[in-house]
C-alpha positions as CSV (number, residue, x, y, z in Angstrom):
1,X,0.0,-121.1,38.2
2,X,-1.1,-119.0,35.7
3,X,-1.6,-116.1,38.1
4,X,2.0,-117.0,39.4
5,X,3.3,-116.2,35.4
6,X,1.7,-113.0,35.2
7,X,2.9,-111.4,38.3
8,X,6.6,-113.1,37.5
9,X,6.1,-111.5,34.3
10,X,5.2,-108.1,35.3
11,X,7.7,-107.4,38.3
12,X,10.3,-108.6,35.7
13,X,8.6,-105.2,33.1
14,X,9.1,-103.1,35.8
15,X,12.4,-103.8,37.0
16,X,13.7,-103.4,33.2
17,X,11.4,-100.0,32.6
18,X,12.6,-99.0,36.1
19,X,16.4,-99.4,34.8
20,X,15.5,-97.9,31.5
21,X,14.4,-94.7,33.6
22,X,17.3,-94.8,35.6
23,X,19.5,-94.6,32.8
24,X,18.3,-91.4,31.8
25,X,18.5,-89.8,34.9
26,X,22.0,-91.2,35.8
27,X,23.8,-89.5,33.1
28,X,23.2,-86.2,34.4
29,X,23.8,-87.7,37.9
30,X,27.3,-88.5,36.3
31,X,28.1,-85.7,34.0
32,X,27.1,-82.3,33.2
33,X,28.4,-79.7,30.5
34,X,30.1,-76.4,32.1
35,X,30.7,-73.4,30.1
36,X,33.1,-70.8,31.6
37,X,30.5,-67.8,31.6
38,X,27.2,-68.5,32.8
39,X,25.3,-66.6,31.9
40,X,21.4,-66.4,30.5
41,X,22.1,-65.5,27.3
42,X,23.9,-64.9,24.5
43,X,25.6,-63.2,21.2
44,X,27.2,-63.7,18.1
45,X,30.6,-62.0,19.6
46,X,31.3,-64.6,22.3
47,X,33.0,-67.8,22.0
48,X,32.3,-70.9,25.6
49,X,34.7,-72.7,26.6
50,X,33.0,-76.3,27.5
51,X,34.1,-79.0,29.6
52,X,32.1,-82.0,31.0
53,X,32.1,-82.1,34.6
54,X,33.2,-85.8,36.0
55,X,30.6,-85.8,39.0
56,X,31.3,-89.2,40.2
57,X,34.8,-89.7,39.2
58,X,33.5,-92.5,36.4
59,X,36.3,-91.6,34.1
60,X,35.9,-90.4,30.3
61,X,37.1,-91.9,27.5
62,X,35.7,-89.8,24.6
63,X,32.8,-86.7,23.8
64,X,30.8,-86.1,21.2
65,X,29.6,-82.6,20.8
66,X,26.1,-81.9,18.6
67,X,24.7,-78.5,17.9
68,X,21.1,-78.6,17.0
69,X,21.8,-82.5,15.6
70,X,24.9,-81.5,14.0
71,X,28.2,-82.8,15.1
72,X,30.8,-80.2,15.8
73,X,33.5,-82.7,17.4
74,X,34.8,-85.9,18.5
75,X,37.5,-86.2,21.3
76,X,38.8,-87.8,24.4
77,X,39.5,-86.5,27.5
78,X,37.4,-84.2,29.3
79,X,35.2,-82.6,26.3
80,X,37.3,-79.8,26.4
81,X,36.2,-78.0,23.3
82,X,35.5,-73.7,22.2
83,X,32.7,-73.0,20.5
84,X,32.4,-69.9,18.4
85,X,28.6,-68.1,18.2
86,X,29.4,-66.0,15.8
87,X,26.9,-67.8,13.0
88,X,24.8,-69.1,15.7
89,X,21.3,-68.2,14.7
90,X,19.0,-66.2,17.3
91,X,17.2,-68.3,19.8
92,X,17.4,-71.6,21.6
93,X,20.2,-73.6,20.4
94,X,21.3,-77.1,22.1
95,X,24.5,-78.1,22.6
96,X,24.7,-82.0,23.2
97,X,27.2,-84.2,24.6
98,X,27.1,-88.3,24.6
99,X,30.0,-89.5,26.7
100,X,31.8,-93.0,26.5
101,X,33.3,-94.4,29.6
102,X,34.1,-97.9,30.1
103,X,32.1,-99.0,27.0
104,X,29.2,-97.5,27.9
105,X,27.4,-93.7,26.6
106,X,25.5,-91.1,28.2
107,X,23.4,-88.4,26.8
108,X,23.8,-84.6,28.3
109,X,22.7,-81.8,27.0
110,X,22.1,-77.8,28.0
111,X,20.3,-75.1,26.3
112,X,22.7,-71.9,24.7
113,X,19.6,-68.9,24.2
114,X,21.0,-66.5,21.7
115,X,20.3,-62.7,21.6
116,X,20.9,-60.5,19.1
117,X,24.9,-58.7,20.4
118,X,23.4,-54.8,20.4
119,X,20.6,-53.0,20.8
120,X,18.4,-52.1,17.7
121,X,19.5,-49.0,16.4
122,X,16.4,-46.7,16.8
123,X,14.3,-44.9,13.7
124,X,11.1,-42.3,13.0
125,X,9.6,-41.0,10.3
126,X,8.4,-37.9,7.9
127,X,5.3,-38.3,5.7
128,X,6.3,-37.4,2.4
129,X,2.9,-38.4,0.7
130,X,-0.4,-39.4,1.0
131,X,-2.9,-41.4,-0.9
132,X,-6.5,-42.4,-0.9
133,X,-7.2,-46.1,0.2
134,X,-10.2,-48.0,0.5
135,X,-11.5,-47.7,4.2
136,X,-13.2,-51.0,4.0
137,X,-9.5,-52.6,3.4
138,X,-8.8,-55.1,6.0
139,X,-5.2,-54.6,5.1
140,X,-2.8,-57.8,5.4
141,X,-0.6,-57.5,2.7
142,X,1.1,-54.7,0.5
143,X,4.0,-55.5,-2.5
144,X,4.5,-53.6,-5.2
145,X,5.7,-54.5,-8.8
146,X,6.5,-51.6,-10.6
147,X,4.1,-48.8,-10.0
148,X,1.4,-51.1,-9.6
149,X,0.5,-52.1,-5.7
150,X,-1.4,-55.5,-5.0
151,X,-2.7,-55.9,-1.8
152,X,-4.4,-58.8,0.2
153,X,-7.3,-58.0,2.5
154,X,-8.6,-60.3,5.1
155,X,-11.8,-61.0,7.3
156,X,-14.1,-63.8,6.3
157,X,-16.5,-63.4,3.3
158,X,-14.5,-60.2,2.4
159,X,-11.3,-61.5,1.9
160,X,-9.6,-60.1,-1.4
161,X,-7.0,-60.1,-3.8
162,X,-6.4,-56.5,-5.3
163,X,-4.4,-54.7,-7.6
164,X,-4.8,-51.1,-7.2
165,X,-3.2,-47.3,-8.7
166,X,-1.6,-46.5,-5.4
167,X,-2.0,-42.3,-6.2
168,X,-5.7,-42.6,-6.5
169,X,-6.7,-45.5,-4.5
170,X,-8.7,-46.8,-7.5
171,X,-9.1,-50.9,-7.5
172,X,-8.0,-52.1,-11.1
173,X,-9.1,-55.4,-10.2
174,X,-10.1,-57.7,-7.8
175,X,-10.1,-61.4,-6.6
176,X,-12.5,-63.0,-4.3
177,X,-11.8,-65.8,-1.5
178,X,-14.3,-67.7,-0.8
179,X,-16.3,-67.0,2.3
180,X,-14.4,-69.8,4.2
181,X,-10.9,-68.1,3.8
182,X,-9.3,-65.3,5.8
183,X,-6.5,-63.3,3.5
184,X,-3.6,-62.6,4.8
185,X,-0.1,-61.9,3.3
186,X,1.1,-61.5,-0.1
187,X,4.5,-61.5,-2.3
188,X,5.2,-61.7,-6.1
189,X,8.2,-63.6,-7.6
190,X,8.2,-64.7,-11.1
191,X,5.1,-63.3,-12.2
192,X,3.3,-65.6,-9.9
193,X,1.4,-64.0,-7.1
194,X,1.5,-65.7,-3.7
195,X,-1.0,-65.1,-1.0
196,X,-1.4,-66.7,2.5
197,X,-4.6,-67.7,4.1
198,X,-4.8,-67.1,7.8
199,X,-5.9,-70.7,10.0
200,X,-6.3,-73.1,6.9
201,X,-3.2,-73.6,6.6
202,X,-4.1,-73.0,2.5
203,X,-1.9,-70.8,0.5
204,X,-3.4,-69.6,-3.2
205,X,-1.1,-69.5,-6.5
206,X,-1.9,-67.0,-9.2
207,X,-0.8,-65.7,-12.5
208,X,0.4,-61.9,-12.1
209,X,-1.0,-60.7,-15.6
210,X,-4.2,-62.2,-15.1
211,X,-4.6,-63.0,-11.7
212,X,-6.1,-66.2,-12.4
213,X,-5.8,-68.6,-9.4
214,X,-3.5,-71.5,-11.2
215,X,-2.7,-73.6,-7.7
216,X,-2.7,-73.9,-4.0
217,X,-0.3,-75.1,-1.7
218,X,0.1,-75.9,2.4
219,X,2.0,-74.9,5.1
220,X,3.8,-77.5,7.0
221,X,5.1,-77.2,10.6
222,X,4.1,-73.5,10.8
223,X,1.7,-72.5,13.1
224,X,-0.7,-70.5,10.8
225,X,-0.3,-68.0,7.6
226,X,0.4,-63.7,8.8
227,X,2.8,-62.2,6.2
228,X,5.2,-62.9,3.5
229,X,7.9,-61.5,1.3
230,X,10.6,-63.1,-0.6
231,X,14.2,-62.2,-1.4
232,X,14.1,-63.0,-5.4
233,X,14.9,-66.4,-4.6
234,X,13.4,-68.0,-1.2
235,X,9.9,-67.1,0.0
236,X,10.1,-65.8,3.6
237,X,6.6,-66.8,5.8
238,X,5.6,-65.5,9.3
239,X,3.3,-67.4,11.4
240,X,2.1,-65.3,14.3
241,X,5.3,-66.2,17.1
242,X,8.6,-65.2,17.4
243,X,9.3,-67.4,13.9
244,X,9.6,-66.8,10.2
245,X,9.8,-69.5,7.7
246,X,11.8,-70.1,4.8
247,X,9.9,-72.0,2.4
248,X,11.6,-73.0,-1.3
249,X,9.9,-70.9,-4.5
250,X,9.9,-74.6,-6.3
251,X,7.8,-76.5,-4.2
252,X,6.8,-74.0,-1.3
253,X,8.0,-76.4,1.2
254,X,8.7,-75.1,4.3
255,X,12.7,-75.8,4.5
256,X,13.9,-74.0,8.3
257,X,13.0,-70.5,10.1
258,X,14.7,-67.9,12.1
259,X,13.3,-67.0,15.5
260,X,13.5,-63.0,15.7
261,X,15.4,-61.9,19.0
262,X,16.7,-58.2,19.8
263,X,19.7,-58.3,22.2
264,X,17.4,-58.9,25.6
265,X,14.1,-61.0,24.8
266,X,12.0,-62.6,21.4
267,X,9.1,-60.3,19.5
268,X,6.5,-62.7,19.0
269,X,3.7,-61.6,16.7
270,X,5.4,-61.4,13.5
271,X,3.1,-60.2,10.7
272,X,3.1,-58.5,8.0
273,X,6.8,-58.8,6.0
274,X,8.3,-56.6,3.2
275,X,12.4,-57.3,1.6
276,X,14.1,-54.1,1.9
277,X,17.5,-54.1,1.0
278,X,18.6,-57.7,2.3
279,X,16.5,-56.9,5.1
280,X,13.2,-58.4,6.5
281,X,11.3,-55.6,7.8
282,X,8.4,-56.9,10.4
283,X,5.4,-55.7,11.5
284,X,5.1,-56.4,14.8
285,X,0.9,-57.0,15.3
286,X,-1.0,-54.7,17.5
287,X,1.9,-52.6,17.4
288,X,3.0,-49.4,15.4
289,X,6.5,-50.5,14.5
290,X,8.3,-52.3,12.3
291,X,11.6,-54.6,13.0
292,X,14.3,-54.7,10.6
293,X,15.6,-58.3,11.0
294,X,19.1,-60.1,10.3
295,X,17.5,-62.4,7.6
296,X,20.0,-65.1,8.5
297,X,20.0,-64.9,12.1
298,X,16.5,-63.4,13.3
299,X,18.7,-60.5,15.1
300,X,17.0,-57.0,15.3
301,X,19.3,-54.5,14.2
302,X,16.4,-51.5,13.8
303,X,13.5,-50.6,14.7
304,X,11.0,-48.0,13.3
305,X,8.1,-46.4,15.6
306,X,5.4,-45.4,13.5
307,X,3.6,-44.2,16.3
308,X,1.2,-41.4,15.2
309,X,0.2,-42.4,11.7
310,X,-3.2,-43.9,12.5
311,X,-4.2,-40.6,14.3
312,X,-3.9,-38.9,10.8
313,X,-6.7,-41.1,9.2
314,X,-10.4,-40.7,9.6
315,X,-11.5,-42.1,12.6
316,X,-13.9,-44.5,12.8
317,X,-16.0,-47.5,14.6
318,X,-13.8,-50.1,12.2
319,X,-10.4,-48.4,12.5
320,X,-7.9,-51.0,13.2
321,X,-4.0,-51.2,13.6
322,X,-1.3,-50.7,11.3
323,X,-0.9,-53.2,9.2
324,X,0.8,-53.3,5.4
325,X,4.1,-52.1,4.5
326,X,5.6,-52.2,0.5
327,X,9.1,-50.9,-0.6
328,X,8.9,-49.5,-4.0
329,X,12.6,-49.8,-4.1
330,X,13.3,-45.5,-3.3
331,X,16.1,-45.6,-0.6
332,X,15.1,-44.9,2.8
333,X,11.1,-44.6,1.7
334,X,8.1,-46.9,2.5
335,X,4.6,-46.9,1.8
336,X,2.7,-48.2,5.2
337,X,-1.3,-48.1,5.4
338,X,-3.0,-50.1,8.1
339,X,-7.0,-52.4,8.7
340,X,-9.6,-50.1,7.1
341,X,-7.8,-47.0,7.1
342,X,-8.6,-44.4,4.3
343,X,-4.6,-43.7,3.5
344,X,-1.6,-44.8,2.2
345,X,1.6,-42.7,3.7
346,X,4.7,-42.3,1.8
347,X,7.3,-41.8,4.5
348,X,10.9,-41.6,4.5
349,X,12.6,-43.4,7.7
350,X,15.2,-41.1,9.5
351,X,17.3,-42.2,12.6
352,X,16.3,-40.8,15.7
């Protein structure tokens, strides 16, 4: 008898997770959401006109329209509804519809990929300067305050924290990371230095005069710690994908990101960042270029190939990529260096 139960009991389990499935799958047997252009992507200049699509004839009574959780509408009839992208932000967005009919709601929902709505306008360069730099600088990060340039330099058990006279290359003093920690990015807001650690998820807090360490903080949901830079108020992080962070100066919490998308596909490998101007500019990694980035949308609206800068340092068995980028706040003038290379260029950007 007790056998008896057990079986009863079980056939009854799957009949109600069966259902349960079922559910699911009916709704987008019954409905789906149609905009009038399909298309595979798109930009902040077009507007979709959206309507639910009555497959079976069931008969709507109202739609509720989320973007990314956030409810844009509430009607009846059939969902029609135009959305506006113009302050959509790049990437995958998702539109989401739960329909009432006859008492009873389904959940729909389709994917909107947003690119950036032109191409990046394209730049070069003209070395202005150049500067001695420590060769044995793993470059990760470059900011400067002033005339003064701090930079962070990675690899395990070399990992530092500098400040340095940018015209002679001379180290004014140095910070150590333990052997555990891999520097990587840096940026300075409030006389506090911040400087990210590269897979221990560990960021370091220090005092700009003294360059004392005086805290430490984590990352959250991003993936690991590349570069940073911050606009006088937010601290802006990149992880390594297509995805920079905003994270709040008061507690360093990471708060939302931007995923950085010119007008036809994503540039993953964010690195190294710098503010120029109410622009991010990007280094892309294992690249020599930089990204000039929509801030609030992630759209690329520049780019600047730096393409033949590493052939004008000393060539070596450690030579590594561009990598380090710092706006001293000259108009239309960077410094750039890159891992172990024995110069710091002063160029001026031009369009090409």
């Amino acid at each position: 008898m007790k056998g008896s139960s057990n079986v009863f009991i079980m056939l009854i389990l799957s009949i109600l997770l069966s259902s349960c499935g079922n559910d699911a799958v009916n709704s987008s047997a019954l409905f789906e959401i149609q905009f009038d252009q399909n298309e595979k992507a798109y930009n902040q200049q077009q507007s979709l006109s959206i309507t639910i699509i009555d497959k079976k004839g069931k008969g709507i009574d109202e739609v509720a329209y989320t973007l990314d959780g956030k409810l844009l509408t509430e009607q009846d009839g059939n969902g029609a509804y135009t959305l506006s992208l113009a302050d959509l932000k790049m990437g995958k967005r998702l539109l989401a519809a739960r329909i009432t009919t006859d008492g009873n709601t389904h959940d729909i929902s389709r994917d909107i990929t947003m690119v950036a709505s032109a191409p990046p306008t394209l730049y070069t360069y003209q070395v202005l300067e150049s500067y001695p730099h420590d060769m044995q600088a793993y470059t990760q990060g470059l900011e400067f305050v002033g005339d003064t340039l701090y930079e962070s330099t990675g690899q395990r058990t070399e990992s530092t924290l500098r400040k340095t006279d940018y015209k002679t290359g001379e180290v004014l003093n140095s910070v150590k990371l333990g052997d555990q920690f891999f520097g990587e990015g840096l940026t300075i807001l409030d006389d506090k230095i911040y400087q990210l650690t590269w897979q221990k998820k560990t960021g370091f807090i220090y005092d700009l005069a003294t360059m004392e360490q005086t805290g430490t903080f984590v990352y959250g949901s991003s993936l690991q710690g590349w570069g940073l830079c911050n606009d006088g108020t937010t601290l802006f992080k990149s992880d390594g994908t297509e995805k920079i962070w905003t994270l709040s100066a008061a507690t360093l919490a990471e708060q939302d990101y931007i995923e950085i998308y010119t007008h036809q596909s994503k540039i993953k490998n964010v690195n190294e960042l710098e503010w120029v101007d109410g622009k991010i500019y990007a280094n892309i990694y294992q690249r020599s270029a930089l990204a000039i980035v929509d801030p609030s949308s992630g759209a690329v609206e520049g780019v600047i190939d730096l393409k033949g800068l590493q052939d004008q340092v000393t060539q070596h068995d450690e030579l590594d990529v561009l990598n380090g980028v710092a706006y001293k706040g000259e108009p239309g003038i960077l410094y750039v260096t890159g891992k172990n290379w024995d110069k710091l260029f002063k160029i001026r950007i031009v369009e090409n």
